[in-house]
MDAnalysis code that builds the backbone (N, CA, C; Angstrom):
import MDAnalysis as mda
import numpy as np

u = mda.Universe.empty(459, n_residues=153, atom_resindex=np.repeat(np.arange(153), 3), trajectory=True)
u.add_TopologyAttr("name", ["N", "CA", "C"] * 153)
u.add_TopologyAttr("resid", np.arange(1, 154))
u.add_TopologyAttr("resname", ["UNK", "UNK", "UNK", "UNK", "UNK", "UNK", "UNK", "UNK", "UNK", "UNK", "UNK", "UNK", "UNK", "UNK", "UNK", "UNK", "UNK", "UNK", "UNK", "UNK", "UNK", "UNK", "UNK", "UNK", "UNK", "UNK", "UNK", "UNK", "UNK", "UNK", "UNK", "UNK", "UNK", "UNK", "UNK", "UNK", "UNK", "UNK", "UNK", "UNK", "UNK", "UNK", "UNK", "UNK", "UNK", "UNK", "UNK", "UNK", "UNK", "UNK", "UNK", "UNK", "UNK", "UNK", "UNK", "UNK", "UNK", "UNK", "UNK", "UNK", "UNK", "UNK", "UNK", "UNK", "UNK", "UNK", "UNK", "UNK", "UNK", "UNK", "UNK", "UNK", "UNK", "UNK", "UNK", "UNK", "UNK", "UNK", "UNK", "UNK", "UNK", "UNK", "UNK", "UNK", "UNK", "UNK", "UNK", "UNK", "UNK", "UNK", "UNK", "UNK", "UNK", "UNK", "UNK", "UNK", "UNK", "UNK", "UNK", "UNK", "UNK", "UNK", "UNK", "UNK", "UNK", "UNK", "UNK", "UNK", "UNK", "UNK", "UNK", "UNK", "UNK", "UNK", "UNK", "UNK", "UNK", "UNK", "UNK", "UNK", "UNK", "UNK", "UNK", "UNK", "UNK", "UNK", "UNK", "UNK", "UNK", "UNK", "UNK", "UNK", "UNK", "UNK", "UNK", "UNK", "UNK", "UNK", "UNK", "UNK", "UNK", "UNK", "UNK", "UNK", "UNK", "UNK", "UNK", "UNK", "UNK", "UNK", "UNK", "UNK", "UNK"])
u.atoms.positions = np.array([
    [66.649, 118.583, 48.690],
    [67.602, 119.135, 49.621],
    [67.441, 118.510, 51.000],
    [66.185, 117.838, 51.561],
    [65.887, 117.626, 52.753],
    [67.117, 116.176, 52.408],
    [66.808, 115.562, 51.188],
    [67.381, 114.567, 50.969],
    [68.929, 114.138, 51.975],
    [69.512, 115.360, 51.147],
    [70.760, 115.782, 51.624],
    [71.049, 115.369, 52.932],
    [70.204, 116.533, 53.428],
    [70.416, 117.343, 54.918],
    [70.233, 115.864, 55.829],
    [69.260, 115.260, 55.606],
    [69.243, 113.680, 56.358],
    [70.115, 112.755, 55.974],
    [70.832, 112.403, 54.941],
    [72.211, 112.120, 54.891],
    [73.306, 112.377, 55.713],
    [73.633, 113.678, 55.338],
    [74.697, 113.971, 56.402],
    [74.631, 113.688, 57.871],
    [72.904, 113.928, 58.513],
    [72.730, 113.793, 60.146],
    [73.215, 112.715, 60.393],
    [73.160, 111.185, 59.454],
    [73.378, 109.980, 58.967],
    [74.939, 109.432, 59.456],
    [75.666, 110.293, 58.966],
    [77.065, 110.459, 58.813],
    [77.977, 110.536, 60.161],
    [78.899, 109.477, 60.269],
    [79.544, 109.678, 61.425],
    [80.486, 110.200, 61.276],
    [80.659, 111.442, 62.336],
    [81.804, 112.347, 62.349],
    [83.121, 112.089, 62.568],
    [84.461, 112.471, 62.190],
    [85.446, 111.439, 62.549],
    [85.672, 111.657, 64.527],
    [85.129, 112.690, 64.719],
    [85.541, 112.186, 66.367],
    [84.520, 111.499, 67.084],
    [83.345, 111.166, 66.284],
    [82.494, 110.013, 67.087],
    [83.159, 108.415, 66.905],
    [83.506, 108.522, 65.553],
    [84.413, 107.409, 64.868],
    [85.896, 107.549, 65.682],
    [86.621, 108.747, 66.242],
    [87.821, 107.909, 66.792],
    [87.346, 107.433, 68.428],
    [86.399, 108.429, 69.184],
    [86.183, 107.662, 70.433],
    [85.682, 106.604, 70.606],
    [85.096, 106.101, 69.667],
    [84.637, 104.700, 69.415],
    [85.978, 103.795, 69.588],
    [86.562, 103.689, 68.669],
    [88.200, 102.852, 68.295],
    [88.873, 103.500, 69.178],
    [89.253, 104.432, 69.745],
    [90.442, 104.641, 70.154],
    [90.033, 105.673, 71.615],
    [88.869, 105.346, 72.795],
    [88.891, 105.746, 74.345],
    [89.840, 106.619, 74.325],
    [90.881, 105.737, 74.972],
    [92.193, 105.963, 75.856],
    [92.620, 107.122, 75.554],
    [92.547, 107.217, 73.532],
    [93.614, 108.399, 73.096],
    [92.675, 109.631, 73.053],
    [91.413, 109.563, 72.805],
    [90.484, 110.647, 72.826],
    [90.304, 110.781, 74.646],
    [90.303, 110.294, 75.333],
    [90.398, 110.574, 77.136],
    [91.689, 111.536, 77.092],
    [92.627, 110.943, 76.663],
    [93.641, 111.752, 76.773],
    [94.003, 113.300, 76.347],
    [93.340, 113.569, 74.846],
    [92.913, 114.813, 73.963],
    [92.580, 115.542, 75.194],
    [91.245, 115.343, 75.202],
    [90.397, 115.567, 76.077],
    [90.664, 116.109, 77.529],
    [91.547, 115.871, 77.751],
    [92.390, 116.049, 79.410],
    [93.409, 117.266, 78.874],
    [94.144, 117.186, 77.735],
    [94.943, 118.153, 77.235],
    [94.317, 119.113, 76.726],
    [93.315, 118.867, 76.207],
    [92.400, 120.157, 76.083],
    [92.168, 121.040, 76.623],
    [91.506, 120.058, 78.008],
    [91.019, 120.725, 79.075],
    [91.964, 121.453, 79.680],
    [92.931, 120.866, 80.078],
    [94.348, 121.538, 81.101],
    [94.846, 122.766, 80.303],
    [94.671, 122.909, 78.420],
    [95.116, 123.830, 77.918],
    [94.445, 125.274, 78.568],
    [93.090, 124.753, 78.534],
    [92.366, 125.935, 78.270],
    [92.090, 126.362, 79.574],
    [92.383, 125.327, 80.830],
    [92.432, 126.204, 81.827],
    [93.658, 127.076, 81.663],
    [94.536, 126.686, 81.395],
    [95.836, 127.404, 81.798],
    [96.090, 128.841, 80.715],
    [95.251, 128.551, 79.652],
    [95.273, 130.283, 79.359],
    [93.704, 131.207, 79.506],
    [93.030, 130.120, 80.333],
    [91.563, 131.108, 80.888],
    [92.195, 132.009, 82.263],
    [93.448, 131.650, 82.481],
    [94.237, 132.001, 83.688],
    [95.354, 133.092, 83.256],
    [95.485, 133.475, 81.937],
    [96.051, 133.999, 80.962],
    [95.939, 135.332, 81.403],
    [97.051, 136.223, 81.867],
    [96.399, 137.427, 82.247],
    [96.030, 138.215, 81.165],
    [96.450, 138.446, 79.927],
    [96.156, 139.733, 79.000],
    [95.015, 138.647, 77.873],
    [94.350, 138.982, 77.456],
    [93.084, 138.571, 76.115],
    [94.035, 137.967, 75.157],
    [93.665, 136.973, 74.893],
    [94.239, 135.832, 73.874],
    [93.379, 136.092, 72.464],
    [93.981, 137.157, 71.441],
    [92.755, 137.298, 70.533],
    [93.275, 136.571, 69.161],
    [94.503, 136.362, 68.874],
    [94.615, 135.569, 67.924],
    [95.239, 134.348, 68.233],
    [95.617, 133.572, 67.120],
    [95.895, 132.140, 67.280],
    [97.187, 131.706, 67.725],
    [97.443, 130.993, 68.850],
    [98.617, 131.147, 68.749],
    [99.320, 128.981, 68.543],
    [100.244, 129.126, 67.348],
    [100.425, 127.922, 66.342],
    [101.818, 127.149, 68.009],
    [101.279, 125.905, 67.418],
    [102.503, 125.366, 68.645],
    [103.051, 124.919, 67.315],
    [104.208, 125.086, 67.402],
    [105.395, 124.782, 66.511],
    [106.350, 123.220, 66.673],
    [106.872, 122.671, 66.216],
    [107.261, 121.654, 66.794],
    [108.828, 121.661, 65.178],
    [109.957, 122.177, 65.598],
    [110.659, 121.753, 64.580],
    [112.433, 121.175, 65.178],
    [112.883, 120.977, 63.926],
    [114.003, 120.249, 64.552],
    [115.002, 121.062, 63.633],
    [115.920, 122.185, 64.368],
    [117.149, 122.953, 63.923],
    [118.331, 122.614, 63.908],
    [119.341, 122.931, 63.078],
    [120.455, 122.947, 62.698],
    [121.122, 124.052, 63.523],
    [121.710, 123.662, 65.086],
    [122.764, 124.779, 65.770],
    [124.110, 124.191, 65.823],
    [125.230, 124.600, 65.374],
    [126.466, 124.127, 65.754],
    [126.729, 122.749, 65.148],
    [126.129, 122.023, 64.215],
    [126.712, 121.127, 63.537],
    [125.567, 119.925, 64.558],
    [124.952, 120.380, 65.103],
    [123.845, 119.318, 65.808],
    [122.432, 120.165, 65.918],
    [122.046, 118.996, 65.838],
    [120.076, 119.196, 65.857],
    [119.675, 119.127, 66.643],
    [118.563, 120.125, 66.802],
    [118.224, 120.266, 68.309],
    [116.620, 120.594, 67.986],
    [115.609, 119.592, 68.713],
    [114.383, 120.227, 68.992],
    [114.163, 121.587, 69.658],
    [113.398, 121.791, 68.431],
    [112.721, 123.657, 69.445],
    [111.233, 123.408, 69.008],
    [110.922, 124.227, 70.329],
    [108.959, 124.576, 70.276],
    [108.803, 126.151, 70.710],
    [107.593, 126.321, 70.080],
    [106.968, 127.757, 70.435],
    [106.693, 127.738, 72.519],
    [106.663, 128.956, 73.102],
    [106.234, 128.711, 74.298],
    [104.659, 127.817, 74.958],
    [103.674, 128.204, 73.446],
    [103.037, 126.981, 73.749],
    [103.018, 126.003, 73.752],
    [103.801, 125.682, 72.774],
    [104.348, 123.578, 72.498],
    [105.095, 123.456, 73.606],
    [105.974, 124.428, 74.768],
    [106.015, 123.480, 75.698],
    [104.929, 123.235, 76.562],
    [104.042, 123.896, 77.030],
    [102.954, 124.023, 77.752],
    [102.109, 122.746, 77.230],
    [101.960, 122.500, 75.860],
    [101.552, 121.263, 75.248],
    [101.994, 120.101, 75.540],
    [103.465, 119.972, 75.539],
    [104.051, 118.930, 75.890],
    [103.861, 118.766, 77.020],
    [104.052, 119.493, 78.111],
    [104.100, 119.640, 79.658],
    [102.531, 118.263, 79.809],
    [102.022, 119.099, 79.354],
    [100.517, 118.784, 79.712],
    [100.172, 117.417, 78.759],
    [100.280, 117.139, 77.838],
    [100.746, 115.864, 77.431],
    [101.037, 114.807, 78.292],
    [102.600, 115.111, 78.604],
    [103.354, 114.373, 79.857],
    [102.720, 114.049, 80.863],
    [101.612, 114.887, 81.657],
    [101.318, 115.331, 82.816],
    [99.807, 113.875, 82.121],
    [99.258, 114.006, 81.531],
    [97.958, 113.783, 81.002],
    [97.839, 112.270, 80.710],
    [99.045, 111.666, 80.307],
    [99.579, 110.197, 80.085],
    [100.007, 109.701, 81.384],
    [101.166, 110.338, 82.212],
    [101.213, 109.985, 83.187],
    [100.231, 109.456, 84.053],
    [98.952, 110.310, 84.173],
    [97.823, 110.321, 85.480],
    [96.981, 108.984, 84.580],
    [96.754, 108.630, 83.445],
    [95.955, 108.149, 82.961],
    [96.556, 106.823, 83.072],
    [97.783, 106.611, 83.020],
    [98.982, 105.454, 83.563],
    [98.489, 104.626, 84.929],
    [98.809, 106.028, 85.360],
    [98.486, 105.784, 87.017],
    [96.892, 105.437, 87.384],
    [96.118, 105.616, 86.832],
    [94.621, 105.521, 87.099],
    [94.424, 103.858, 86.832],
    [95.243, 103.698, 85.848],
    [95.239, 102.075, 85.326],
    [95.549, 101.752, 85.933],
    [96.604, 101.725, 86.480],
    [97.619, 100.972, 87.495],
    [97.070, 100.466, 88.323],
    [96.171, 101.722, 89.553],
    [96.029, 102.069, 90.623],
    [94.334, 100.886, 90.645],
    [93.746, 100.814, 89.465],
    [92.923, 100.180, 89.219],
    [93.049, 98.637, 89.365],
    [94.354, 98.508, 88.453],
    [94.833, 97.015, 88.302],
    [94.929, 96.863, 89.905],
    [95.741, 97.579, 90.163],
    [96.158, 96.808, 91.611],
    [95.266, 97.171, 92.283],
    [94.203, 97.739, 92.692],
    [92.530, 97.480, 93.933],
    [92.319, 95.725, 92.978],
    [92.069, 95.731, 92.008],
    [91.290, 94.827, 91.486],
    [91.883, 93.789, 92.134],
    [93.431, 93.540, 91.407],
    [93.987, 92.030, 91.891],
    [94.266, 92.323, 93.415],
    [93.901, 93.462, 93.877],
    [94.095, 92.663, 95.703],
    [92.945, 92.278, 95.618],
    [91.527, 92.565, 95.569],
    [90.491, 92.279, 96.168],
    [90.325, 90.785, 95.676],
    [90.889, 90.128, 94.627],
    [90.694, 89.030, 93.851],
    [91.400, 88.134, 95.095],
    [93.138, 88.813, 95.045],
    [93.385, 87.880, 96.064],
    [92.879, 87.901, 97.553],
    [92.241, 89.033, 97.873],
    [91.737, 88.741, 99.332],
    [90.504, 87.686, 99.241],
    [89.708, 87.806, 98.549],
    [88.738, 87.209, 98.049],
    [89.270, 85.599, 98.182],
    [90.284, 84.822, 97.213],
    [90.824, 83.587, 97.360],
    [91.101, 83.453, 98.817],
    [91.537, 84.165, 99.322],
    [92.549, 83.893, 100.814],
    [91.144, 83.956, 101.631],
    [89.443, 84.494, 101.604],
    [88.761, 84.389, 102.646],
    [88.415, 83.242, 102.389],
    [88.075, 82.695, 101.029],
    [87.582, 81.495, 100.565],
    [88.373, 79.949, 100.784],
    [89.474, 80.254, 101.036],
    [90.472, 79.211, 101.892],
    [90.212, 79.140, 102.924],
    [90.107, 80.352, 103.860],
    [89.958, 80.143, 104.712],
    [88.895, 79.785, 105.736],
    [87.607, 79.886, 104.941],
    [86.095, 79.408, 105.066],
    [86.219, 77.913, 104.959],
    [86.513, 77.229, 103.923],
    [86.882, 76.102, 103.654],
    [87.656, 75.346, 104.664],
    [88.935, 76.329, 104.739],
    [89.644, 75.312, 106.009],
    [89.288, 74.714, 107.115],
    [88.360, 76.084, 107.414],
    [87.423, 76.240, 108.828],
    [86.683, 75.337, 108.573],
    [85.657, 75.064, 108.132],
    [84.682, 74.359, 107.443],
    [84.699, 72.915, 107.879],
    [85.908, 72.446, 107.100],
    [86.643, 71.184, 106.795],
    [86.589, 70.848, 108.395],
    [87.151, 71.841, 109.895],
    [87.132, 71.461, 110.827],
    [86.800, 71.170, 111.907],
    [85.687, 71.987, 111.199],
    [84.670, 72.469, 112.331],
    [83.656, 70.892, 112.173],
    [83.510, 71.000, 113.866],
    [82.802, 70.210, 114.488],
    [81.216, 70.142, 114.513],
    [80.560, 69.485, 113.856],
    [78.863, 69.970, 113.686],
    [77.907, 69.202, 114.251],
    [78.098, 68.386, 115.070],
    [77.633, 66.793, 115.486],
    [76.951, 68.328, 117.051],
    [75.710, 67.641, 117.458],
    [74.644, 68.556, 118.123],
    [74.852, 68.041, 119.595],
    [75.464, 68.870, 120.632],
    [75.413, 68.440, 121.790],
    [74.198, 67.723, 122.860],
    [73.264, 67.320, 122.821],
    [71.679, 67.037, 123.556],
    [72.190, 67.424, 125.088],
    [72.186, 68.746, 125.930],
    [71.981, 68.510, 127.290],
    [70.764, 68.365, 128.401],
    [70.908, 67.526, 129.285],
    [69.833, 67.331, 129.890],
    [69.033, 68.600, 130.338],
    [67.873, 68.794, 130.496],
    [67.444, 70.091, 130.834],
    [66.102, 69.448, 132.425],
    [65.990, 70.800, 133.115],
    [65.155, 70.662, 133.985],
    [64.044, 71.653, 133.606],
    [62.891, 70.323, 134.005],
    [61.174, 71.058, 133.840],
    [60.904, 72.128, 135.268],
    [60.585, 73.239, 135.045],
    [60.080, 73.433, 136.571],
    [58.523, 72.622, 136.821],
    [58.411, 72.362, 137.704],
    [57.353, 71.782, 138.344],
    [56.245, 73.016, 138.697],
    [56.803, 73.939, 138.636],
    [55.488, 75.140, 138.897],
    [55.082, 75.717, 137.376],
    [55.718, 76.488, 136.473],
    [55.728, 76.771, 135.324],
    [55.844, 76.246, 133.985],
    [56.523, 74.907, 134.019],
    [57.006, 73.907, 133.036],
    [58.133, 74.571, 132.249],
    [58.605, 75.074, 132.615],
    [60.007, 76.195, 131.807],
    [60.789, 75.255, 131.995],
    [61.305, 74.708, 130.518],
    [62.710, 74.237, 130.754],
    [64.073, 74.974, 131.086],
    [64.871, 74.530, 132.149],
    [65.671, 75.508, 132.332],
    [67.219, 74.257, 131.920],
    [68.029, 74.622, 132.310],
    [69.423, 74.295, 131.916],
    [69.783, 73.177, 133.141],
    [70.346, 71.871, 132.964],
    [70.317, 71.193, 134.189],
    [71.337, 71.349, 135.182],
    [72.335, 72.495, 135.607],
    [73.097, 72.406, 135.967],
    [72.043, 73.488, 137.356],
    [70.496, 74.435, 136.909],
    [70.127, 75.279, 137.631],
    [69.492, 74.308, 138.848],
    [69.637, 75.505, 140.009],
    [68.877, 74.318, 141.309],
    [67.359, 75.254, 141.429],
    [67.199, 76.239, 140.247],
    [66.109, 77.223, 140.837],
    [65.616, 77.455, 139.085],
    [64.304, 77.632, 139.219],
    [63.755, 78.287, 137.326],
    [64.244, 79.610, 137.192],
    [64.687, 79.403, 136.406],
    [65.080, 80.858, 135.500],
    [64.177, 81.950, 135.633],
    [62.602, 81.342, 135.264],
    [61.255, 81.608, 135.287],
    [60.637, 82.359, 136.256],
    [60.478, 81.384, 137.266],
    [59.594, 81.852, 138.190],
    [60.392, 81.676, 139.755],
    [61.216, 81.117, 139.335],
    [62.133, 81.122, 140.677],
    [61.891, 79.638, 141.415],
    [60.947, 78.571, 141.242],
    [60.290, 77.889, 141.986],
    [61.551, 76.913, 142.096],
    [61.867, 75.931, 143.171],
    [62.942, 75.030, 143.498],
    [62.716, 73.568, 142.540],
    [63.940, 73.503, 141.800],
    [63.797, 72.661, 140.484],
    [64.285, 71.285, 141.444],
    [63.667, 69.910, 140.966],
    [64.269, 68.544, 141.440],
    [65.965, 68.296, 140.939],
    [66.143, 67.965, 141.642],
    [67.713, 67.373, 141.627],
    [67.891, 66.263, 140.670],
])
């Protein structure tokens, strides 16, 4: 019997097997689930039996017409609502991604351009020693930066 019993632990369940293959549509369950069960934990009177969402297609007046139980619309609603946002999450994803891709190209042009123009060749300016401190100072100074002492001309 243990035999068994470690077999089955063995065994993949079919909803480990569909979130595997199929994310998107188990994310989606999952969101409708959730939204169900808030919306009748919000339920004012005790929900004690089952209540079936119906989904059929009637014969009124010589035309067919979809009808649902009041929960199949609440199902559908939330369906709708549940695909939509999961749409939009993609979307909203795609497009951060491909801007940052293209901002990304457009800094990298523009590093390059710069690059390409920029001037790198090293200016050498003459500098003055002070004669009291030995501080080189900048040759345009008539005084050390340093110590103040009067630099040669």
């Amino acid at each position: 019997m243990n035999d068994d019993k470690s077999a089955n632990e063995d065994e993949v369940t079919f909803e480990q097997w569909f979130m595997v293959h199929f994310p998107v549509e188990t994310y989606i369950a999952k969101q409708i689930q959730s939204k169900l069960n808030g919306i009748f934990n919000m339920f004012p009177t005790r929900l004690d039996k089952i209540y079936p969402i119906d989904f059929r297609v009637e014969e009124k007046n010589g035309t067919l017409n979809f009808t649902t139980s009041e929960v199949g619309v609440a199902f559908l609603g939330i369906l709708g609502k549940s695909i939509v946002e999961s749409i939009s999450a993609n979307i909203e994803k795609n497009i951060a991604s491909n801007l940052e891709k293209e901002m990304e190209e457009h800094a990298k042009e523009a590093v390059k351009s710069h690059l390409s123009k920029a001037d790198y060749s090293v200016k050498l300016q003459d500098f003055k020693r002070c004669p009291e401190c030995k501080l080189d100072n900048d040759y345009k100074n008539k005084f050390c930066g340093e110590c103040g002492a009067k630099l040669e001309e």
